[in-house]
PDB file of N, CA, C, O and CB in Angstrom:
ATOM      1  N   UNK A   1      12.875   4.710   7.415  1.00  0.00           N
ATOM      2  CA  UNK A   1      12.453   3.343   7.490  1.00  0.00           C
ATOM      3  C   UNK A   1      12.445   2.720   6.097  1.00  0.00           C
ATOM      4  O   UNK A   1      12.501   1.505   5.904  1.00  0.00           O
ATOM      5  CB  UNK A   1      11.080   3.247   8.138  1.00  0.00           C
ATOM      6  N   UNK A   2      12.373   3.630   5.160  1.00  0.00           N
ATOM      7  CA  UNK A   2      11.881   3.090   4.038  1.00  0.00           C
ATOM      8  C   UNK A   2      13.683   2.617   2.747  1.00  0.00           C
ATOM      9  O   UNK A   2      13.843   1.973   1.711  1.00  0.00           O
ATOM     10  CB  UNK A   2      10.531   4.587   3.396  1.00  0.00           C
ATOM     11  N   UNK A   3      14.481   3.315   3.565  1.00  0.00           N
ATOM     12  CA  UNK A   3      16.042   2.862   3.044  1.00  0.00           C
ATOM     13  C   UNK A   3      16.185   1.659   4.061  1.00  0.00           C
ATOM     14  O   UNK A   3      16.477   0.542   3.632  1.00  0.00           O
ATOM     15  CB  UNK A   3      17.485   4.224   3.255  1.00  0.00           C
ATOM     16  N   UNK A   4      15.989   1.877   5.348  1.00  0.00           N
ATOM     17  CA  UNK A   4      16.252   0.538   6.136  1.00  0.00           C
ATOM     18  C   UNK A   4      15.280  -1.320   5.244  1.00  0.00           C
ATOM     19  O   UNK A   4      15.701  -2.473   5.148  1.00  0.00           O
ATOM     20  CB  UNK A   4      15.377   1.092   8.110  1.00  0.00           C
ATOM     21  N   UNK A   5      13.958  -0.666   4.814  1.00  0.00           N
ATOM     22  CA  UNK A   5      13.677  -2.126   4.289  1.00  0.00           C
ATOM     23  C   UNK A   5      14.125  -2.752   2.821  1.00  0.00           C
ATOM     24  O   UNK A   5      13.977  -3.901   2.404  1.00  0.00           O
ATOM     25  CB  UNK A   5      12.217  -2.240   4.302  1.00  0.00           C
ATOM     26  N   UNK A   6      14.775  -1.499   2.126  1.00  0.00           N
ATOM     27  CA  UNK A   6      15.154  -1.593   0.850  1.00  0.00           C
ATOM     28  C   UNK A   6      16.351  -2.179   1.610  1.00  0.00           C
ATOM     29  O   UNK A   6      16.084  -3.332   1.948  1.00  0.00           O
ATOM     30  CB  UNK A   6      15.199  -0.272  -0.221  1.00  0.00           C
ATOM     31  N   UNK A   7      17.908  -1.693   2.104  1.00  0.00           N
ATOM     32  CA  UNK A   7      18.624  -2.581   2.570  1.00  0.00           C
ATOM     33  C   UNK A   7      18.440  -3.593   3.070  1.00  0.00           C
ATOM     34  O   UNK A   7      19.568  -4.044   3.264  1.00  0.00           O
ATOM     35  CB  UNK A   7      19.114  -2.281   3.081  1.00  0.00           C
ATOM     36  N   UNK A   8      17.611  -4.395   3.483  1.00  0.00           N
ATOM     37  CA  UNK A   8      17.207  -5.355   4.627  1.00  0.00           C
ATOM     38  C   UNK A   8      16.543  -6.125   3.556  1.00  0.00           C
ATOM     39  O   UNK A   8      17.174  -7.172   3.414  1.00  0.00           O
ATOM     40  CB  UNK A   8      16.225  -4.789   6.045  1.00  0.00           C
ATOM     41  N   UNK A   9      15.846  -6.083   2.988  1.00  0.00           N
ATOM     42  CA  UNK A   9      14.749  -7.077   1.876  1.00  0.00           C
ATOM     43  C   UNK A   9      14.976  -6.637   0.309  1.00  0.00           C
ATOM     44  O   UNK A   9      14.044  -6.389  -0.455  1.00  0.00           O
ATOM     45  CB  UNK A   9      12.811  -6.730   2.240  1.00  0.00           C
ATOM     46  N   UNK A  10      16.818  -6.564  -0.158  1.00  0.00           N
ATOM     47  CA  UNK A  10      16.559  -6.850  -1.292  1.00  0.00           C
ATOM     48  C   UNK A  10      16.331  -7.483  -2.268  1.00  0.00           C
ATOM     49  O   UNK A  10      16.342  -7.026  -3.411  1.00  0.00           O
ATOM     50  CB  UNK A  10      16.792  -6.675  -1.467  1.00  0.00           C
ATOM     51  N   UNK A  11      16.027  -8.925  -1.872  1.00  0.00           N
ATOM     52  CA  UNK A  11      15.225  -9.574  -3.152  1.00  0.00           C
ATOM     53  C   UNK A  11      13.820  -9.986  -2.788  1.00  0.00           C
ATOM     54  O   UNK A  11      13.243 -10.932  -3.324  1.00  0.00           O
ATOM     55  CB  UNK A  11      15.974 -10.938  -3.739  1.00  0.00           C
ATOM     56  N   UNK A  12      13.297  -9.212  -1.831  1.00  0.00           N
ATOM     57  CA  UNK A  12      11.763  -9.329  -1.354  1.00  0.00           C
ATOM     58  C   UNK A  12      10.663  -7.883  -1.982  1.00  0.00           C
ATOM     59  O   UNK A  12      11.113  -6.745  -2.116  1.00  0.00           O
ATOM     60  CB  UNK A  12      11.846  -9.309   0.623  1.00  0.00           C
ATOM     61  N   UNK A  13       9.562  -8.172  -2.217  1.00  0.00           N
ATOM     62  CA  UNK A  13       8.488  -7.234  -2.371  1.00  0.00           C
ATOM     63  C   UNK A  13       7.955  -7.046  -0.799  1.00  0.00           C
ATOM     64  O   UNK A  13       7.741  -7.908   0.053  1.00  0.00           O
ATOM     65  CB  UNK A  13       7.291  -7.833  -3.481  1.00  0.00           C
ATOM     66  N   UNK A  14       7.822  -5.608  -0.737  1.00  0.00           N
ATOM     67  CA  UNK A  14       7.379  -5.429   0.728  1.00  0.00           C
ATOM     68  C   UNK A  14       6.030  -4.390   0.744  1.00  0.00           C
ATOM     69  O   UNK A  14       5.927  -3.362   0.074  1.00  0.00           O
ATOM     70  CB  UNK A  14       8.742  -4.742   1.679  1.00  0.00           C
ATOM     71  N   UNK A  15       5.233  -4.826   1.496  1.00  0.00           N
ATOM     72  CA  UNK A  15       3.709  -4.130   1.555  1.00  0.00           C
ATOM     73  C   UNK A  15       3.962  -2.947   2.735  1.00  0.00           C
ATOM     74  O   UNK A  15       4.805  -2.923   3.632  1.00  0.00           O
ATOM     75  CB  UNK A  15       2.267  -5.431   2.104  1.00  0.00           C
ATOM     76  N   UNK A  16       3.085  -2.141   2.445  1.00  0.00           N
ATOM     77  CA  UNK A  16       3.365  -1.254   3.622  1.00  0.00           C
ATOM     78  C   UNK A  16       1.984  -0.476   3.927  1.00  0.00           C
ATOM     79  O   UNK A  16       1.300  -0.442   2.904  1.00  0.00           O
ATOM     80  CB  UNK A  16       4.647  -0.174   3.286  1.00  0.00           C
ATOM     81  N   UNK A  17       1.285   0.246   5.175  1.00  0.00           N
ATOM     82  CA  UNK A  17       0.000   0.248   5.142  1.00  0.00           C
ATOM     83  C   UNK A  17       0.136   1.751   5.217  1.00  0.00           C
ATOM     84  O   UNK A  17      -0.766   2.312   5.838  1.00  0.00           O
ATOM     85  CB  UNK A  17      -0.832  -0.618   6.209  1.00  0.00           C
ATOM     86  N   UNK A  18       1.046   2.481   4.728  1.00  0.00           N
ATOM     87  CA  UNK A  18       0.732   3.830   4.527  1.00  0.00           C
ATOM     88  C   UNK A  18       1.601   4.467   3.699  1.00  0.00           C
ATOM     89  O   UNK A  18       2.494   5.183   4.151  1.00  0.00           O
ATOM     90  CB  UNK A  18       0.660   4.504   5.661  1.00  0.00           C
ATOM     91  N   UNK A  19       1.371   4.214   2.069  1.00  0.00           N
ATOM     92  CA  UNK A  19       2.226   4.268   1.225  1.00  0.00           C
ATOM     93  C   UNK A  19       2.600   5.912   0.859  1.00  0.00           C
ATOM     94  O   UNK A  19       3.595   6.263   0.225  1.00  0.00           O
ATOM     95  CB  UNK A  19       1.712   3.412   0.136  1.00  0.00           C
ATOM     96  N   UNK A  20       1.792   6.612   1.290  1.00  0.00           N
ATOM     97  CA  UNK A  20       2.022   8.370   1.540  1.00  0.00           C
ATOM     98  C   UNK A  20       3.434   8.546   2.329  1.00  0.00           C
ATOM     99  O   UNK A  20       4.200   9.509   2.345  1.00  0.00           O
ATOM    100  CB  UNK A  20       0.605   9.173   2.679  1.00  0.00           C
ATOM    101  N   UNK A  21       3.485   7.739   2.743  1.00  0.00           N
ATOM    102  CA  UNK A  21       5.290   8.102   3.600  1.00  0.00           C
ATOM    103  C   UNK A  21       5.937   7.129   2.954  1.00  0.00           C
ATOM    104  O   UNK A  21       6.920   7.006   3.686  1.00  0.00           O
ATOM    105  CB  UNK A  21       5.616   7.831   5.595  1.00  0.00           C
ATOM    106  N   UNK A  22       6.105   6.171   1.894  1.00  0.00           N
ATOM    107  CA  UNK A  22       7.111   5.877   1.025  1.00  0.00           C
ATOM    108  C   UNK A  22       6.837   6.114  -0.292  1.00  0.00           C
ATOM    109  O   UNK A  22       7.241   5.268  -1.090  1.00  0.00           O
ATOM    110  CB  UNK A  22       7.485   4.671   1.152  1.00  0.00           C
ATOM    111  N   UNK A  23       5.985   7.486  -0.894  1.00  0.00           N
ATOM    112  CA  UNK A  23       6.452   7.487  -2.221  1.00  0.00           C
ATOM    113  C   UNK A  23       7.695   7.267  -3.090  1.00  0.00           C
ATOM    114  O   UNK A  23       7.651   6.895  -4.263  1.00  0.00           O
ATOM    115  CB  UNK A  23       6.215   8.330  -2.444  1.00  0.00           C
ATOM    116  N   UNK A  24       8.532   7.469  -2.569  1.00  0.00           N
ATOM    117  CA  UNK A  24       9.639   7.097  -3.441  1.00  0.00           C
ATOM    118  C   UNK A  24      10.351   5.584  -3.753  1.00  0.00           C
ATOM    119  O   UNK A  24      11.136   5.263  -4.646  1.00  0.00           O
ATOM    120  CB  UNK A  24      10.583   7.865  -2.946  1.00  0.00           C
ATOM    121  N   UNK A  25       9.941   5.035  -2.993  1.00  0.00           N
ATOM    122  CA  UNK A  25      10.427   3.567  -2.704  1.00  0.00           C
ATOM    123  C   UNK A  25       9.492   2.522  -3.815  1.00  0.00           C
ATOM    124  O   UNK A  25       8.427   2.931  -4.276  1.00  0.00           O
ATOM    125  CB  UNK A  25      10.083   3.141  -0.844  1.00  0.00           C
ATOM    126  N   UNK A  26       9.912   1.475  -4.078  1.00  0.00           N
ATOM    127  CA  UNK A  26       9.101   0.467  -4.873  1.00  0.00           C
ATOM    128  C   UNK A  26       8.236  -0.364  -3.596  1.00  0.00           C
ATOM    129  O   UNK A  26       8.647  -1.507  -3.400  1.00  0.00           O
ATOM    130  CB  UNK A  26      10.241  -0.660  -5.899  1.00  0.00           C
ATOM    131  N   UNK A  27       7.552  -0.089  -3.072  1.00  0.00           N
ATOM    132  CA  UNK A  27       6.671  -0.933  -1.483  1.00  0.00           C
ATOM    133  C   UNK A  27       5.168  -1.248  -2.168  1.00  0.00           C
ATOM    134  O   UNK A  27       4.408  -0.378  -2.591  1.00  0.00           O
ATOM    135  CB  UNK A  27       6.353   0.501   0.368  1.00  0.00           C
ATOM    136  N   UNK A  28       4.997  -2.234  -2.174  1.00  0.00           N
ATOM    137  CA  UNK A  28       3.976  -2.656  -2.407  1.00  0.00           C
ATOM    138  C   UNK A  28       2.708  -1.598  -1.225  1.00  0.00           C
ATOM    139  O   UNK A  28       2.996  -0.545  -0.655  1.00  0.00           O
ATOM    140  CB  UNK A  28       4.229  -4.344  -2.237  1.00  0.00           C
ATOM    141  N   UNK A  29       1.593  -2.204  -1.181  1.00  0.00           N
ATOM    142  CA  UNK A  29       0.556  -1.351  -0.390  1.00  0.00           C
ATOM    143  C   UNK A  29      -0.222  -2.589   0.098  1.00  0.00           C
ATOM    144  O   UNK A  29      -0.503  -3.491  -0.691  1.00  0.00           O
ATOM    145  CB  UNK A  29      -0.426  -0.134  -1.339  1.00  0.00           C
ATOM    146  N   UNK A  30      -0.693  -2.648   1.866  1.00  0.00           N
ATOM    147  CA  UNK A  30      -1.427  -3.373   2.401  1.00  0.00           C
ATOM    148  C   UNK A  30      -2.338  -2.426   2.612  1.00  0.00           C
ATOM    149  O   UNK A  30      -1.736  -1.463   3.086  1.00  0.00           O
ATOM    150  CB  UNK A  30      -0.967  -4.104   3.380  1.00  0.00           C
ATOM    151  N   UNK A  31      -3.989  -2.086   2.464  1.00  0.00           N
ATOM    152  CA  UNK A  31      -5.407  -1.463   3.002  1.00  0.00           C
ATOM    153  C   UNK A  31      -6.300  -3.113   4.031  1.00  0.00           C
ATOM    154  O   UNK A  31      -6.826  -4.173   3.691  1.00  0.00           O
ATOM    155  CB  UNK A  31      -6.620  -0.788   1.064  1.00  0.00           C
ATOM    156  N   UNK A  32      -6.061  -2.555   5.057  1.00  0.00           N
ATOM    157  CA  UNK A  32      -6.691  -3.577   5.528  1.00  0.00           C
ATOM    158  C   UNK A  32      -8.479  -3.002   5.653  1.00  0.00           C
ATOM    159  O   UNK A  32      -9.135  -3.750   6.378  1.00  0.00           O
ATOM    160  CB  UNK A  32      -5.848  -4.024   7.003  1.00  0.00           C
ATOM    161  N   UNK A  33      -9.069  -2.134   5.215  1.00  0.00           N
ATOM    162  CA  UNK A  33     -10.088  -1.749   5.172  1.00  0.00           C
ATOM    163  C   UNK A  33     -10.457  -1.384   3.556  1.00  0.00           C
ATOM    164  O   UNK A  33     -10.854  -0.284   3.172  1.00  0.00           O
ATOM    165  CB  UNK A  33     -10.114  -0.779   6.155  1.00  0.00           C
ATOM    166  N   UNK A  34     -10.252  -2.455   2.792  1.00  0.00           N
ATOM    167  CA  UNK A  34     -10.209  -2.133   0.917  1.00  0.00           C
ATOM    168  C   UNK A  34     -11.800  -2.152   0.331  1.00  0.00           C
ATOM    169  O   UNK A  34     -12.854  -2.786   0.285  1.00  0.00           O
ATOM    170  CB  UNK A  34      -9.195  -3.693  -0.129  1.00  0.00           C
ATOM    171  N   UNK A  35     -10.926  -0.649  -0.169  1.00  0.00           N
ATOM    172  CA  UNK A  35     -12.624  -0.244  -0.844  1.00  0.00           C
ATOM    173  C   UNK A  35     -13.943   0.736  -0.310  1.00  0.00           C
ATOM    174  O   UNK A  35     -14.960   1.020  -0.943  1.00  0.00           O
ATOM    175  CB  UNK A  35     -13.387  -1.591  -0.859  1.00  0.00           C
ATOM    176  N   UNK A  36     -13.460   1.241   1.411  1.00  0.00           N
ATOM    177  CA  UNK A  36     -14.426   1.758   2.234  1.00  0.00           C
ATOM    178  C   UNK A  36     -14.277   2.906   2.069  1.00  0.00           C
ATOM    179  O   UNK A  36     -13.298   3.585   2.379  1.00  0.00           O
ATOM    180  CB  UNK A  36     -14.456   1.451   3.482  1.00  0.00           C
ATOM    181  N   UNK A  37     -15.410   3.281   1.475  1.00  0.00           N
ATOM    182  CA  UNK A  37     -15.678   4.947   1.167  1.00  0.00           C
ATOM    183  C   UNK A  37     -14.391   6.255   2.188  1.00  0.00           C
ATOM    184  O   UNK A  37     -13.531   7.125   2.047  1.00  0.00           O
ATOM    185  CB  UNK A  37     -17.752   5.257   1.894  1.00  0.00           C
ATOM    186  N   UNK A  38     -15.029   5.614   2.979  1.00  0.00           N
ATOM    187  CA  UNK A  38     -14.482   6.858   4.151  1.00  0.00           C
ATOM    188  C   UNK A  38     -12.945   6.544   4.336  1.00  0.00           C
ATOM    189  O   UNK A  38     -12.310   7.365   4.998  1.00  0.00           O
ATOM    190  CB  UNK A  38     -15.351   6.744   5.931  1.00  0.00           C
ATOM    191  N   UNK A  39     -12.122   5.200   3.712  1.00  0.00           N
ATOM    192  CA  UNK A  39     -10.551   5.024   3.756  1.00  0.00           C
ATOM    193  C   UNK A  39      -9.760   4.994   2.871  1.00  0.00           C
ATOM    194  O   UNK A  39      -8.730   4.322   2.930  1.00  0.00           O
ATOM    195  CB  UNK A  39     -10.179   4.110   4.206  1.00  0.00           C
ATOM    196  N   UNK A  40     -10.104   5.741   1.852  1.00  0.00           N
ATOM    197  CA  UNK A  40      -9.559   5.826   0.275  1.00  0.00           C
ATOM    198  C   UNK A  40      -8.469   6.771   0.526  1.00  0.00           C
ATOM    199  O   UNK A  40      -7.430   6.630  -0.120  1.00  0.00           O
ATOM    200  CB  UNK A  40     -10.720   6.445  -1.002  1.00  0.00           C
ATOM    201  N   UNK A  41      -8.592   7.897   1.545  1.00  0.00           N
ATOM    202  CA  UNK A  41      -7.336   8.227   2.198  1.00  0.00           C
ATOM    203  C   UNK A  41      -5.993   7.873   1.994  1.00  0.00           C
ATOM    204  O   UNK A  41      -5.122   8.499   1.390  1.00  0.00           O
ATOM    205  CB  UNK A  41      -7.443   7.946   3.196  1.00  0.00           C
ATOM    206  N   UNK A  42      -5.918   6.518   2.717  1.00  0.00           N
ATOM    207  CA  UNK A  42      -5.153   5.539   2.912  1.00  0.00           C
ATOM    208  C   UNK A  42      -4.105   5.016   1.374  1.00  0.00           C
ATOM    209  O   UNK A  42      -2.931   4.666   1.249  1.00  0.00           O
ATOM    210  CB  UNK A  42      -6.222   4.462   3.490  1.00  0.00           C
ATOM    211  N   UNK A  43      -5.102   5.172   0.535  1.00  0.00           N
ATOM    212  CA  UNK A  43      -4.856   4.301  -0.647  1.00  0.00           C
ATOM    213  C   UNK A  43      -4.290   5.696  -1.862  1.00  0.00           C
ATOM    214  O   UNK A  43      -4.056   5.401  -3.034  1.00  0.00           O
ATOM    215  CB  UNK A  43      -6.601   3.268  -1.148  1.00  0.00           C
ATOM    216  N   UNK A  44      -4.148   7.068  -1.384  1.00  0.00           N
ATOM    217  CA  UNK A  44      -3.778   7.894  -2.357  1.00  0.00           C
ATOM    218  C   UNK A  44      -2.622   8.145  -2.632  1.00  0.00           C
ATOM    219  O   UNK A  44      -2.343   8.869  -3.587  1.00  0.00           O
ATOM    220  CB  UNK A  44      -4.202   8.825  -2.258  1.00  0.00           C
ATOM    221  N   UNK A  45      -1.508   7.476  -1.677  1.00  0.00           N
ATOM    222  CA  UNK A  45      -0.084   7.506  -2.195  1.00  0.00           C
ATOM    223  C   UNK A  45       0.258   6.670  -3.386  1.00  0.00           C
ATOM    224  O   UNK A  45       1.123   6.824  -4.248  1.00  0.00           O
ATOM    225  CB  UNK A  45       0.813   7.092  -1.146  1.00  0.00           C
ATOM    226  N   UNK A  46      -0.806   5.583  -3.177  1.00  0.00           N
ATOM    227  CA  UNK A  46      -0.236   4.622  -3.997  1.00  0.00           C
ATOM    228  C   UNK A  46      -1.186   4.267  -5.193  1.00  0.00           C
ATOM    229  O   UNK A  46      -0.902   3.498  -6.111  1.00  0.00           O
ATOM    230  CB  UNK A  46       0.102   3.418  -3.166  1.00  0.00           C
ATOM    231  N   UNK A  47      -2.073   4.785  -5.071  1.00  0.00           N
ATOM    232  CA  UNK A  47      -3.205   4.965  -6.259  1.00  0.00           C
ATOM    233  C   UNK A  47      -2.398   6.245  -7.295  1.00  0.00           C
ATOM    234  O   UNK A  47      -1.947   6.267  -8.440  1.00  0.00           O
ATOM    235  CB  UNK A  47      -5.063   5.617  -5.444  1.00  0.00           C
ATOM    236  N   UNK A  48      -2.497   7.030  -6.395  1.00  0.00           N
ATOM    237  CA  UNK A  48      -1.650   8.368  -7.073  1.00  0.00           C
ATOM    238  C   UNK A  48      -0.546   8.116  -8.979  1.00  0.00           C
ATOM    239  O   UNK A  48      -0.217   8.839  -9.919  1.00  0.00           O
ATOM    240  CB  UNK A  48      -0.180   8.759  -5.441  1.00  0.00           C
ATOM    241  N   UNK A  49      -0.337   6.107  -8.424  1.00  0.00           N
ATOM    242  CA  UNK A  49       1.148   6.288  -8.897  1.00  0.00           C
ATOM    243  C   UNK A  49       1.073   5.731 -10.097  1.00  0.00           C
ATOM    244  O   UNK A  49       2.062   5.298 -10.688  1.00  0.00           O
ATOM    245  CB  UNK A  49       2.313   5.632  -8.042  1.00  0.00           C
ATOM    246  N   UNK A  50      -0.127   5.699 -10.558  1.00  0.00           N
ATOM    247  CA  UNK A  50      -0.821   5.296 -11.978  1.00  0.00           C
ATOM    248  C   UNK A  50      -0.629   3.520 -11.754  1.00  0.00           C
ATOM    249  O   UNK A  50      -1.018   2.971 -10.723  1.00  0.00           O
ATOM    250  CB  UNK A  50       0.203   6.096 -13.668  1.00  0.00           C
ATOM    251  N   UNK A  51      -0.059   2.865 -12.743  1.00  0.00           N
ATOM    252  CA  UNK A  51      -0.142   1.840 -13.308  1.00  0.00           C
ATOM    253  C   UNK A  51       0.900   1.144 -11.958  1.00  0.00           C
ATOM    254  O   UNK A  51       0.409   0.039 -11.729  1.00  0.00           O
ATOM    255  CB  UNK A  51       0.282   1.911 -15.015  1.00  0.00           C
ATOM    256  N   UNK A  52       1.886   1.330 -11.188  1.00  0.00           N
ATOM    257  CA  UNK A  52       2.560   0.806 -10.096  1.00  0.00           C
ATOM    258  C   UNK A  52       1.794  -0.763  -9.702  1.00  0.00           C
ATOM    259  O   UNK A  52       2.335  -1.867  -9.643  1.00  0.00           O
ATOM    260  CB  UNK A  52       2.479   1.999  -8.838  1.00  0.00           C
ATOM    261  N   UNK A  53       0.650  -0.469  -9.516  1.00  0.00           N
ATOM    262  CA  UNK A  53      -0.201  -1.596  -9.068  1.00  0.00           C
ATOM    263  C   UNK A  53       0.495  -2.631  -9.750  1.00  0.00           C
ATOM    264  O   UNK A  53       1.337  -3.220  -9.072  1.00  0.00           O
ATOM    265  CB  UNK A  53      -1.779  -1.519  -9.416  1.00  0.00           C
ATOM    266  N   UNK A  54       0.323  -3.044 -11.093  1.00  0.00           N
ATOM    267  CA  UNK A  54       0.590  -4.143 -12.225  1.00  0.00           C
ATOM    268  C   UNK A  54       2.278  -4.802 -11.898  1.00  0.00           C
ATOM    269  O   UNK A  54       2.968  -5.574 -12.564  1.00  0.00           O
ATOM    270  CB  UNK A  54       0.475  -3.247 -14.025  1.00  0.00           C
ATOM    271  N   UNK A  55       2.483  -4.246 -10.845  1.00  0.00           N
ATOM    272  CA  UNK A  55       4.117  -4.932 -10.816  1.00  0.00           C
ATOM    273  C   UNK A  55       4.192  -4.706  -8.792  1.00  0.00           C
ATOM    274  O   UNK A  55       5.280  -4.923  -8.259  1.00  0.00           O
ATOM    275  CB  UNK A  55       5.817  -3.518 -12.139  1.00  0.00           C
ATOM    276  N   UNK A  56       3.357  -4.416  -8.178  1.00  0.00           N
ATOM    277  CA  UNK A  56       4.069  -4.480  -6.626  1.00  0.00           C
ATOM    278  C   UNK A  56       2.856  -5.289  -6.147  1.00  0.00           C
ATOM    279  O   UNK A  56       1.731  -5.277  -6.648  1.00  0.00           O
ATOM    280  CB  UNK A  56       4.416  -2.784  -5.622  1.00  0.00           C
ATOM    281  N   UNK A  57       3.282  -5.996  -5.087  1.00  0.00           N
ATOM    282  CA  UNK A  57       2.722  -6.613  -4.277  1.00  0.00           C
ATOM    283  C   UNK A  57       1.712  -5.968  -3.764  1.00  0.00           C
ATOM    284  O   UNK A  57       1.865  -4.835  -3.307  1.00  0.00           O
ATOM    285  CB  UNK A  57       3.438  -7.003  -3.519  1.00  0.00           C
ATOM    286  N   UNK A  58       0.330  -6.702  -3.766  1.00  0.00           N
ATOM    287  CA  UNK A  58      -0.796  -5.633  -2.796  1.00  0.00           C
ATOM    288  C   UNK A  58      -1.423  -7.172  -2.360  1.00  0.00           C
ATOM    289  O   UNK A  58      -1.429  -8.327  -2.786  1.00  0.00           O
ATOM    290  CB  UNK A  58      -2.237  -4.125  -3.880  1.00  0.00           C
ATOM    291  N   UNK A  59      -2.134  -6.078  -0.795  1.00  0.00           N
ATOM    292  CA  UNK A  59      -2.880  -7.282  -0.217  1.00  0.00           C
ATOM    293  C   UNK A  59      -3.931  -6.224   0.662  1.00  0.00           C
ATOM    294  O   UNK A  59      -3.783  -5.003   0.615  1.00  0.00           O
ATOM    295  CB  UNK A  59      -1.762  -8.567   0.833  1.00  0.00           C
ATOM    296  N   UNK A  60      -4.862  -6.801   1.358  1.00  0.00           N
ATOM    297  CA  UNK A  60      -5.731  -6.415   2.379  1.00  0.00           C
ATOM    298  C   UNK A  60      -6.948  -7.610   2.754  1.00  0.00           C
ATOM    299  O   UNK A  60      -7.088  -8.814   2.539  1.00  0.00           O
ATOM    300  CB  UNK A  60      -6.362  -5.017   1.878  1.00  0.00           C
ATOM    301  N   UNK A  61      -7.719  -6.534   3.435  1.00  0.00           N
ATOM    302  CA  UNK A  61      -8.915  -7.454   3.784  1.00  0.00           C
ATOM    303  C   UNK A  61     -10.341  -6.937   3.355  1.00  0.00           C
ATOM    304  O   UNK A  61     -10.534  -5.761   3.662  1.00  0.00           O
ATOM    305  CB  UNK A  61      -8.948  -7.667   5.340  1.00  0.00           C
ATOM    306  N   UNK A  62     -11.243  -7.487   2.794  1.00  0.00           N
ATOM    307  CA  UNK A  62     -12.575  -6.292   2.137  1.00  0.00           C
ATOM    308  C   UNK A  62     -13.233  -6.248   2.967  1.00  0.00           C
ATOM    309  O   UNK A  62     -13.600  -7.163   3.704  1.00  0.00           O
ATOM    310  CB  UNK A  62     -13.571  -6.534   0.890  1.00  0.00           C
ATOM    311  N   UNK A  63     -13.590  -4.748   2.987  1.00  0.00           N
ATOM    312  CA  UNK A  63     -15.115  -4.795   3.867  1.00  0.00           C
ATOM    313  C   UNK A  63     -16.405  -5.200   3.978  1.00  0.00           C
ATOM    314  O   UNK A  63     -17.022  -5.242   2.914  1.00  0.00           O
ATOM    315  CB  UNK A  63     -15.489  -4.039   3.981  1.00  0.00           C
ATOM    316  N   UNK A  64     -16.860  -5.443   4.748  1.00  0.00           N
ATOM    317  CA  UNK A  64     -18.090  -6.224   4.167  1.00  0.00           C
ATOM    318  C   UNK A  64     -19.338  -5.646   4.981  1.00  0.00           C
ATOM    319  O   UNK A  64     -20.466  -6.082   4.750  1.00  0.00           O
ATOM    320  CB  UNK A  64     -17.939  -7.985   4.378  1.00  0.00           C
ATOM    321  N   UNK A  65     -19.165  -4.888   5.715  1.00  0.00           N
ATOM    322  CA  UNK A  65     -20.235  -3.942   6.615  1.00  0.00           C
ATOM    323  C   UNK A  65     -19.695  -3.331   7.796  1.00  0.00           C
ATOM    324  O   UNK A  65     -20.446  -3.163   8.758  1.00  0.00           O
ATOM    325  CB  UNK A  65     -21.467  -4.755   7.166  1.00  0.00           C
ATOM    326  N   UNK A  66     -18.183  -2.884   7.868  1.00  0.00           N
ATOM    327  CA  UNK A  66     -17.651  -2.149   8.397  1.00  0.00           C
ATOM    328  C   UNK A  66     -17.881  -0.685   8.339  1.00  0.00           C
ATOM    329  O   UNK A  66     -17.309  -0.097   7.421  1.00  0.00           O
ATOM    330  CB  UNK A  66     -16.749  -2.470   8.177  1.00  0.00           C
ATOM    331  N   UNK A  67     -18.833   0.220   9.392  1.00  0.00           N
ATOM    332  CA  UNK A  67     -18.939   1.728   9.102  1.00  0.00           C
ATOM    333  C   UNK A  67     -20.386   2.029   8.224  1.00  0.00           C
ATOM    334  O   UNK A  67     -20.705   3.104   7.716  1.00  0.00           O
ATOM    335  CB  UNK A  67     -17.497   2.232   8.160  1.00  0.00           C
ATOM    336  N   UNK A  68     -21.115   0.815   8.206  1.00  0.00           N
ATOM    337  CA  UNK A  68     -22.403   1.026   7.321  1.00  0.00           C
ATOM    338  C   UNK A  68     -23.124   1.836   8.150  1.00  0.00           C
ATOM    339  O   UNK A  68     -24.236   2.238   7.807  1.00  0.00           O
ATOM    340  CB  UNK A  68     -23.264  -0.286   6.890  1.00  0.00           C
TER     341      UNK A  68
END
């Protein structure tokens, strides 16, 4: 999937909500649960990748008493 959106969107930044299955790709990262203890999971492919953040697209939604 992750050669199909690089062919398909090359002059687009693309978010993706489980960046552990596109390490290799430049994909931005969507957490629609950002910041919740128990979903940092989610966020270790792409945390992993040091400084990446400062140049790809990121988005989500914060929690605000989800799982309290």
């Amino acid at each position: 999937m992750g050669d199909a959106f690089t062919k398909s969107f090359k002059n687009k930044k693309v978010m993706v909500r489980y960046p552990m299955y596109f390490i290799h790709y430049s994909f931005g990262f969507y957490w629609d649960s950002f910041a919740h203890k128990d979903e940092d999971f989610f966020a270790a492919g792409f945390i992993s990748r040091g400084a990446y953040w400062k140049n790809a697209v990121n988005g989500g939604e914060i929690v605000y008493d989800w799982g309290v």
